[in-house]
N, C-alpha and C positions, 0 to 999 in steps of 0.2 A: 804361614810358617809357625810350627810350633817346637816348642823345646823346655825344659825343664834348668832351674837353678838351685842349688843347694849351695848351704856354708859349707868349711872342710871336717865338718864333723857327719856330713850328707841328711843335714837337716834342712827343710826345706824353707824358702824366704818370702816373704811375702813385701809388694809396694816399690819393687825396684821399677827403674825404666829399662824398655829395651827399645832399641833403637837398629832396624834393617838396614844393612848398604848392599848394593850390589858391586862389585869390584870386578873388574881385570884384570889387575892387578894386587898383591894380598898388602901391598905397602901401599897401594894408594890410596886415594882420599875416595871415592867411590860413590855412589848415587844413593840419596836416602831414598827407601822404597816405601816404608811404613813403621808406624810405633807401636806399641803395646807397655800393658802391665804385668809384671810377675804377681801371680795370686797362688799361693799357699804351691810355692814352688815349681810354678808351668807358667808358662806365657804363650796363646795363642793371636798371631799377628796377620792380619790382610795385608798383605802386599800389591801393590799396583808397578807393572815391569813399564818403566819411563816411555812414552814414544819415541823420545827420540833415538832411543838407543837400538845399536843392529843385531842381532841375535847371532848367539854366540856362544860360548863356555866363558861364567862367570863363577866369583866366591860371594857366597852370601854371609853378610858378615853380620853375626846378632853380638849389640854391643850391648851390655848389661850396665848398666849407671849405678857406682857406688854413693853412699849416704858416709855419715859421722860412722855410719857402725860397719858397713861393706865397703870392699875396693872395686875400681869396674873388673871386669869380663869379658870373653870375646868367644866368637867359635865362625870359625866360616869354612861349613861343608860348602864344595862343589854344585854349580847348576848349569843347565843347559837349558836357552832358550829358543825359540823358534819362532819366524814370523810366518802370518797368514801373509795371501797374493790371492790375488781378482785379477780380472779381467775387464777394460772397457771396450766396448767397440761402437763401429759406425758400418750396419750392414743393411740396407735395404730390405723393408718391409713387401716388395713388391718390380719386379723385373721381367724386361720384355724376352720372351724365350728366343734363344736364336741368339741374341745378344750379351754382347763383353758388357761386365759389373764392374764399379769399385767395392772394394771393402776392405775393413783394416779395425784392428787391435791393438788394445796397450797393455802389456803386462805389467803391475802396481805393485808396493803395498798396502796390501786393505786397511791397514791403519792408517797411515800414513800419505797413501796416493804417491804415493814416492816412484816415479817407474823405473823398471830393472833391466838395464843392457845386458846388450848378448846372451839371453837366457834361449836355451831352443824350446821353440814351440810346434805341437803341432795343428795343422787346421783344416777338418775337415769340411768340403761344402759336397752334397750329395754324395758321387761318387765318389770325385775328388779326392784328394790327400796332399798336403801340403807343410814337406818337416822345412823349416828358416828357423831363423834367427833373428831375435829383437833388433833394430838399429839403437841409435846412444839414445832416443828418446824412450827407449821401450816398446816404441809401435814395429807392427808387421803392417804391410800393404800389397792389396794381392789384387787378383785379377780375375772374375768371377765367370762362367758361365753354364747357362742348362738350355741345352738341347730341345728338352722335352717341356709342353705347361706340366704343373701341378706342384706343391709344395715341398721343400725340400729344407733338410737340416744342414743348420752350419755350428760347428761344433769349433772351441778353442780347447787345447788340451796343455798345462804346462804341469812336467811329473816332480821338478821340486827339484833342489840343490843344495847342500852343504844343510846353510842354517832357513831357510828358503821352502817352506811347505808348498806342495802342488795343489792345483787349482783346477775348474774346467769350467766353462758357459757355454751357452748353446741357446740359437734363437732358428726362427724358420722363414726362410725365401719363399712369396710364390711366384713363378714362374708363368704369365700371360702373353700368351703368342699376339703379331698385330694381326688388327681386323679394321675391314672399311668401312664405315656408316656414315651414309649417301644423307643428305637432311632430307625431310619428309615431305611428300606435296610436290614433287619438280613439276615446274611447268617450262614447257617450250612455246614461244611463241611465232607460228612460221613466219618467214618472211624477215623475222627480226636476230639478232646475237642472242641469243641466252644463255645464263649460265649456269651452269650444270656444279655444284658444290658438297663437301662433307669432310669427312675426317679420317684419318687414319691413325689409330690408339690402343693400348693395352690397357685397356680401362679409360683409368685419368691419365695413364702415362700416353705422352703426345709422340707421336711416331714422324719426329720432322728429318726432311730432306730422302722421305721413301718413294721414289719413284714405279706409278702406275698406270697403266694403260684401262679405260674403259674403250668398248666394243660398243658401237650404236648403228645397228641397220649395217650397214656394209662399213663402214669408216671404224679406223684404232685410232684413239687419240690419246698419245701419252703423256703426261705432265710429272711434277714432282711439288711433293709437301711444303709446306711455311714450316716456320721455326714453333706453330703450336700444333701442328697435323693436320693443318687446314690446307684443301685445292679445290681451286678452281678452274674449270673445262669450259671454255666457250664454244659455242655451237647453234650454228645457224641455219634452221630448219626449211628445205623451197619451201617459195610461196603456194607452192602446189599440193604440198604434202597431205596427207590424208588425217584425218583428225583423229584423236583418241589415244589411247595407250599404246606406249613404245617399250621393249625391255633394255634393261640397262646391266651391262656384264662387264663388272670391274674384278680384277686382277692387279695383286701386291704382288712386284717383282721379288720383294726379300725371302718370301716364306711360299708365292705362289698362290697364296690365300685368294680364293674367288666366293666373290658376292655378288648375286643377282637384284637387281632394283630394277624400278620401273618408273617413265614420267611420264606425261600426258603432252601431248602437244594439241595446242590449242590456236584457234584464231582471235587477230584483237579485233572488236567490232569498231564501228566511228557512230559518233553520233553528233548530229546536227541540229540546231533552234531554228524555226523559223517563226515570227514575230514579229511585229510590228517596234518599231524603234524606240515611240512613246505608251507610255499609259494613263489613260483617259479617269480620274479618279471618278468614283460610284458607276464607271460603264466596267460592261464582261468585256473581257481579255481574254481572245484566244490565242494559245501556242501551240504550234506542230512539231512535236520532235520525231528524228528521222532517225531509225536504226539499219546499217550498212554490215554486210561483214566485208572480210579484206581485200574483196573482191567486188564489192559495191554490189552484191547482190543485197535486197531486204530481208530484213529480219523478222518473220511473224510472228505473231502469239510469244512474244516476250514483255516480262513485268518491267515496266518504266518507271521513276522517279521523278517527279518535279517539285524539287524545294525552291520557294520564293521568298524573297526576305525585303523589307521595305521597313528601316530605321528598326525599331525593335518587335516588329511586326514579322515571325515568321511562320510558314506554313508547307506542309509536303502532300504532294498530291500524287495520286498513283492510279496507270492507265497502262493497257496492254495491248502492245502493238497488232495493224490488223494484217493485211496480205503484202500490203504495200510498204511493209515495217514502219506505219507514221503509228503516232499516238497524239491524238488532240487532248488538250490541257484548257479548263476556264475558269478563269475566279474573276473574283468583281473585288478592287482596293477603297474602299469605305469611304473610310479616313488615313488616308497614309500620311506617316511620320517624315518622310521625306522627298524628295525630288527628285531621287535616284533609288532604283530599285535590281536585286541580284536576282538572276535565275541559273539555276545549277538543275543539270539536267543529267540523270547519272541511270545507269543500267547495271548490276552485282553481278553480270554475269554468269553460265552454267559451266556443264560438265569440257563442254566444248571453245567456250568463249568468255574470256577477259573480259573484266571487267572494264565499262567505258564511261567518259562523262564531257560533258561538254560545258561552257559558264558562260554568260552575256551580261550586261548591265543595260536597264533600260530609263529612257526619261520618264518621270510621273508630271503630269500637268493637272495640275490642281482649277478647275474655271471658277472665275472670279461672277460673284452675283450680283445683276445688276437690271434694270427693269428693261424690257424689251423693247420698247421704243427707243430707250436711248440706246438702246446695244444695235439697233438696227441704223439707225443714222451713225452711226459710231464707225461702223462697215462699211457703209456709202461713202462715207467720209472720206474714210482708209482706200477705199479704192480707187479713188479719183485720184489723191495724194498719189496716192503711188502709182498708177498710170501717167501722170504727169511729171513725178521725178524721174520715170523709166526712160520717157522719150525724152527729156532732156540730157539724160546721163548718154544715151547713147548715140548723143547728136554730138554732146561734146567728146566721147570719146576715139568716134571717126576722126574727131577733126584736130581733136590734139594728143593725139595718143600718149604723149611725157607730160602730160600737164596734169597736177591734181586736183581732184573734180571737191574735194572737203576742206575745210581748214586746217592748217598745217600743225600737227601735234610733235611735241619730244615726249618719248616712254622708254623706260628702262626694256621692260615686255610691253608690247603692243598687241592691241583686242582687236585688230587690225592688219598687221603681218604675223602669221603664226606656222609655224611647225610641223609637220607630222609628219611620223613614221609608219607608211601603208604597212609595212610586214610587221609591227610590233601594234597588234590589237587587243583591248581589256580582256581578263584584267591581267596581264602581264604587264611588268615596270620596263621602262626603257632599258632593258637589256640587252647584249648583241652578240655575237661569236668574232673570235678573233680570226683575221683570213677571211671573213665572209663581207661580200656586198649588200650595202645597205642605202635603200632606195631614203631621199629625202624629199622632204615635196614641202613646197610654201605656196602659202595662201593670201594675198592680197587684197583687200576691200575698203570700198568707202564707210564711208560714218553709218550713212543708211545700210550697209550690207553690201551694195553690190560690187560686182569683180572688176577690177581695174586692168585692166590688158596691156600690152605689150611695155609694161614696165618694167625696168632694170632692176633687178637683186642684185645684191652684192652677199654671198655668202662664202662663210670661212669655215672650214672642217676642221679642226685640227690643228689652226695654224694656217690650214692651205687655202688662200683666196681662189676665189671662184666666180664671174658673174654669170647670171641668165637672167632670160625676161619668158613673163606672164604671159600665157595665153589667151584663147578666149573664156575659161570660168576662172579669170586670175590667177591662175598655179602656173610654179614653175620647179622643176625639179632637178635632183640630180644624184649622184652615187657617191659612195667614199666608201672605202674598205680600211682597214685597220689592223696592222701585223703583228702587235702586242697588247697586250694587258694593259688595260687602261680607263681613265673617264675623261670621255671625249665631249671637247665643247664643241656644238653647230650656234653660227650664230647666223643672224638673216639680218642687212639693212634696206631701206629703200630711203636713200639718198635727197631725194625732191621733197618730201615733208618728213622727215628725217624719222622715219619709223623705225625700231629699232627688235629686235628679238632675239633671244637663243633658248639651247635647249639641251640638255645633258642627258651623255647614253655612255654607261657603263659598259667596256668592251673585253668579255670574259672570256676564259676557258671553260666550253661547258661543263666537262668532267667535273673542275674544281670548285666551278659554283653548284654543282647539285649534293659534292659532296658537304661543304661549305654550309649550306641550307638546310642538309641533312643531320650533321653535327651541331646545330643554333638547333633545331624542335631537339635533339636529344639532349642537351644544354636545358632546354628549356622545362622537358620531362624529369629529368636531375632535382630540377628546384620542387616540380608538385609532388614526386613522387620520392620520399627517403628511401623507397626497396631498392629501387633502381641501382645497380654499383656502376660503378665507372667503368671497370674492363667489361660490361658487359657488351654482346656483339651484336650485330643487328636484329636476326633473328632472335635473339635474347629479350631483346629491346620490345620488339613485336607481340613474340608469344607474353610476355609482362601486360604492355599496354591491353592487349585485347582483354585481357580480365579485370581492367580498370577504365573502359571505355566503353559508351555505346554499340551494338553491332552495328552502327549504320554507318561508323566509323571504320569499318574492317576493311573494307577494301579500299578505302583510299591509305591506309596505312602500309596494308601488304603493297599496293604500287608505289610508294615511296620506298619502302624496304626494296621490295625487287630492282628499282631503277639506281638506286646507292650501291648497291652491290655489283651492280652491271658497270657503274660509276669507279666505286676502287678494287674492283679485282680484276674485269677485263683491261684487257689493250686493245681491244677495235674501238673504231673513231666513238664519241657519245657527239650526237648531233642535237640540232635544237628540238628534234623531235621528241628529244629524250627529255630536255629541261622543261618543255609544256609541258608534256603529262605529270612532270611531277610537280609540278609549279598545280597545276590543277589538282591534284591529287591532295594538297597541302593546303590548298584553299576551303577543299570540301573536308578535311577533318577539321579544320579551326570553324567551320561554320557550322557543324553538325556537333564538335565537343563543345565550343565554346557556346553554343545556343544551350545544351544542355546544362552548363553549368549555370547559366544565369536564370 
């Protein structure tokens, strides 16, 4: 603001103050806006118009400050102020075409953020046109949609009022139709459930609860999305079917959207050890493994695996099956580190055939050195002995069949009455399916080893008392089945030299122990690996590790993956056929990574 002062003679003054008010009213007291100096009769003053104030028709009131020699002064021309207005909004950067939006605005002041009711606005999005009116917060909320993909303008338009300057923003939609994407690599395994999975999305946007049908050989099977886009199709291919590539013709009901994919259906093969039960240390060792497909025909001219491991002793040897699908395996154990030794017998499978693998543990006998004469009488010896305790043991035990033939022992476990479960063979833990029959069998023996016969057990499942007696190699067995989730005690006594035994068998759901088992190694991947995130999903999990693990680790990881996923996305039964292989699958990555890392 500037303006001029003179004395009443219109001579000009110089060193007065002046002092700006803004007013309402010309009596009131009024808002200081800014000061200045009178110099040589003018005063030029910056004004700053208050925030807080509304715009409007004001007096600007220049006060002139008299000294000993001047009185004050005043003059207050007329002014007219005016506020700016913005716009905020909340409008999506990206939407699925076909599909209702939200979106919404606030008309402000730009200075102030102050929003302004009832202003009409208007809002264009594409074609659209949309005249409203603010609610008492300022916002409009509206209801968006496009038709068509491709990018589109949303425009806010407000032309201004009274004291109230018009405004306009404008950002852009794009508009992405959904589409299916099938995950990559499907395999079918005939014979077995497989699951057929991917996604349905507008990019990153997850297209949940869209209902589709895929088309496979003659059969529709339709299902609907998860709450991230994700479906899963289960599908179970005859054991007859023909091997090789299948097309796969999926169809989105919302848009009609059709994608063609394609999976392989392949057979699983089985593979068998055969071996001797012990190994003879510094003698060759041979092993036969057998390659079947799912039809117990042979498998020729396929590359074999044989890794063997003895304490920290391990080795992989490879041989290619001949007509009869065997492959012989031979190594000779030096010095081994222990008494027990693993063989893992594994095939990567083709174009045609899953991958397989089979596991055994065998005894190592170490021979003790010792000069030949004595080791010859040492045998004599042992042979008399023991032809002489044989025919007395089985004199006495015609003739007193309840009488015990040893010294009467008390043991918490007994190396003498023992345990076993025929259907639960190494290296699998005593594990068992809930509903299912499970065969138990006890073992009986004198001090020297042999079978004691028609002796009484007393065994308790559960809780449930049970007796039987021993036959002729000592054993005597029985069944118990189990209708819940649980860890079940088997105990065994044999009353007359008070032997005592038991043996604990965890009674699962398989589904939930595979998935269980599956989430502990991912648990466990978390801790070695920081990339790793938490929401990531199997397949995530997968493609990750394979670039941070050996390849000899690939396939037993893809059949963990694949059998988790058959684990929590289907609903056909998971049997224990299911919890071996991945129980084995999970053996041979901890033996093949964790060999690597030591």
């Amino acid at each position: 603001m500037a303006g001029t002062v003179v004395d009443n003679q219109g001579n000009d003054v110089s060193g007065l103050d002046v002092l700006v008010y803004l007013k309402k009213e010309k009596s009131g007291d009024g808002t200081l806006t800014g000061r200045g100096v009178v110099v040589d009769g003018r005063f030029n003053v910056t004004c700053l118009f208050p925030l807080g104030l509304p715009g409007g028709e004001y007096n600007v009131d220049a006060h002139t400050l008299g000294n000993e020699v001047y009185l004050d002064s005043w003059s207050d021309p007329p002014i007219v102020s005016y506020t700016e207005t913005d716009f905020t909004y909340d409008v999506p950067e990206k939407v699925v075409t076909g599909e209702a939006f939200n979106m919404s605005c606030t008309l402000v002041e730009k200075q102030t953020s102050r929003s302004l009711a009832e202003a009409q606005c208007t809002v264009t999005a594409g074609a659209e046109t949309y005249n409203t009116v603010t609610d008492s917060d300022g916002c409009i909320r509206l209801m968006g949609l496009f038709d068509d993909p491709g990018e589109f303008e949303v425009e806010m338009t407000y032309e201004g009022v009274d004291y109230h300057l018009g405004t306009s923003e404008s950002t852009y939609v794009e508009s992405v139709p959904l589409t299916i994407t099938p995950t990559r690599d499907i395999v079918l395994v005939r014979g077995e459930n497989s699951v057929i999975r991917g996604r349905v999305h507008a990019d990153e946007i997850p297209g949940d609860s869209e209902t589709l049908t895929l088309r496979l050989e003659d059969r529709e099977i339709s299902t609907v999305t998860n709450e991230v886009g994700e479906f899963f199709i289960s599908y179970l291919p005859p054991i007859d079917h023909e091997l090789g590539e299948v097309p796969l013709d999926f169809t989105l009901h919302s848009n009609q959207k059709r994608v063609d994919s394609s999976a392989v259906v392949k057979a699983r093969p089985s593979i068998s050890l055969e071996s001797r039960q012990q190994v003879q240390a510094g003698q060759q060792h041979v092993v036969k493994v057998v390659l079947r497909d799912d039809h117990g025909e042979p498998l020729g001219s396929r590359p074999l695996t044989l890794l063997y491991r003895c304490g920290e002793i391990t080795e992989n040897l490879t041989a290619a099956t001949d007509g009869a699908g065997v492959a012989e395996f031979s190594f000779r154990l030096s010095e081994p580190e222990d008494d027990t030794m693993t063989l893992s017998a594994s095939y990567q499978g083709d174009e045609f055939y899953t991958a397989a693998s089979a596991l055994t543990t065998l005894t190592v006998l170490t021979p003790t050195s010792f000069p030949f004469l004595q080791a010859a009488a040492v045998s004599l010896g042992l042979v008399g002995v023991g032809a002489l305790v044989y025919l007395q043991m089985k004199r006495k035990q015609e003739a007193l069949p309840e009488q015990p033939i040893s010294v009467a022992e008390s043991e918490t476990r007994s190396t003498r009455l023992t345990i076993s479960l025929p259907q639960i063979q190494a290296p699998f833990p005593n594990v068992w399916g809930v509903n299912e029959e499970l065969d138990v069998s006890v073992e009986l023996t004198t001090v020297e080893g042999y079978p004691i016969v028609n002796a009484k057990i007393d065994i308790e499942t559960g809780g449930e008392p049970r007796a039987v007696s021993t036959g002729e190699e000592g054993l005597a067995s029985t069944t118990t089945v189990s209708p819940s989730t649980r860890s079940l005690k088997i105990s065994a006594s044999y009353r007359v030299e008070e032997l005592n035994t038991e043996l604990a068998v965890e009674i699962v759901d398989y589904r939930e122990e595979i998935i269980d088992l599956f989430n502990t190694k991912f648990r466990d991947a978390r801790k070695r690996f920081d990339k790793i995130k938490d929401n990531y999903t199997a397949r995530e999990l997968l493609g990750y590790l394979k670039t941070q693990t050996p390849a000899e680790t690939h396939g037993a990881l893809g059949e963990m993956t694949f059998i988790f996923e058959e684990a929590n996305y289907s609903l056909h039964q998971i049997a224990r056929e299911s919890y071996e292989r991945f129980y084995i699958a999970k053996i041979e990555f901890e033996e093949v990574f964790n060999g690597e890392e030591s």
